[in-house]
N, C-alpha and C positions, 0 to 999 in steps of 0.2 A: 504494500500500500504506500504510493508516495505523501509524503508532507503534506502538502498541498491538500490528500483526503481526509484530514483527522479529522473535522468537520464531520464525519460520513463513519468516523469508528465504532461507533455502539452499533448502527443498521448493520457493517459490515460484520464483527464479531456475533453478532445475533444469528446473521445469515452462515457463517462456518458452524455454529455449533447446532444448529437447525438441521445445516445437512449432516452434522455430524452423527446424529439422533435418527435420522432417514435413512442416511445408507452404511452408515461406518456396522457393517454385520460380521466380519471375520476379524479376527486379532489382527492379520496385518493394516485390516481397513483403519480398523481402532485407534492401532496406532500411530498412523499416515497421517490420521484426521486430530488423534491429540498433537503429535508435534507442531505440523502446520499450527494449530489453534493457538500451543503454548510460543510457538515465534512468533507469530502476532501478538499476544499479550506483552512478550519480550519488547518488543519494536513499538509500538504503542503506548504503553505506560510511560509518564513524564518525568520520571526518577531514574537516573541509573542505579540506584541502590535505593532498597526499601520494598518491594513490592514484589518480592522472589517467595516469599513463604505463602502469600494468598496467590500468586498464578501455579504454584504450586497446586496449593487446597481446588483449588477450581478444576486443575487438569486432573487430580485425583477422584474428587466426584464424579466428575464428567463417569471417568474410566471405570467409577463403583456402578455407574449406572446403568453401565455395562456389563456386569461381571466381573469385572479386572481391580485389583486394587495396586497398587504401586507404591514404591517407597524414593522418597529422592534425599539422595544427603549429602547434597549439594557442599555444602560447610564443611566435610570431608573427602571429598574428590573436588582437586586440583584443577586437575583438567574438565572434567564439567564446568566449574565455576568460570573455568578461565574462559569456556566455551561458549556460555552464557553471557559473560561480559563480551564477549567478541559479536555475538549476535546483536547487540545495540549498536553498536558505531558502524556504522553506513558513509 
């Protein structure tokens, strides 16, 4: 989503997690459809720090609501963290 649409981010994030709910039906759909969802939450939120423990919470629900529950520990693994941070800077 460029700058320019943030204006347009709650319709846009309503509409991934919509479709996510309609077709995400196999594990790997599941997962396709949380990633994308949690790098737009990434890219989107106005903080670079702060807001990783609730897109957390949100990408874990999604996935309970699904079946799948998930653990992220973020705060010890390095490289996720680092990968995370790397996903904001555009």
């Amino acid at each position: 989503m460029a700058m320019q649409s943030f204006g347009t981010a709650e319709s846009y994030m309503n509409s991934l997690i919509q479709d996510y709910y309609k077709n995400a039906n196999t594990r790997d759909k599941v997962i396709r459809h949380l990633a994308s969802i949690l790098a737009n939450e990434n890219y989107l939120h106005p903080f670079r720090e702060g807001n990783g423990r609730t897109q957390r919470e949100v990408i874990r629900s999604l996935g309970l609501a699904k079946g799948y529950d998930s653990e992220f520990n973020v705060e010890l693994d390095d490289e996720m963290y680092n990968l995370s941070l790397d996903g904001t800077v555009h």
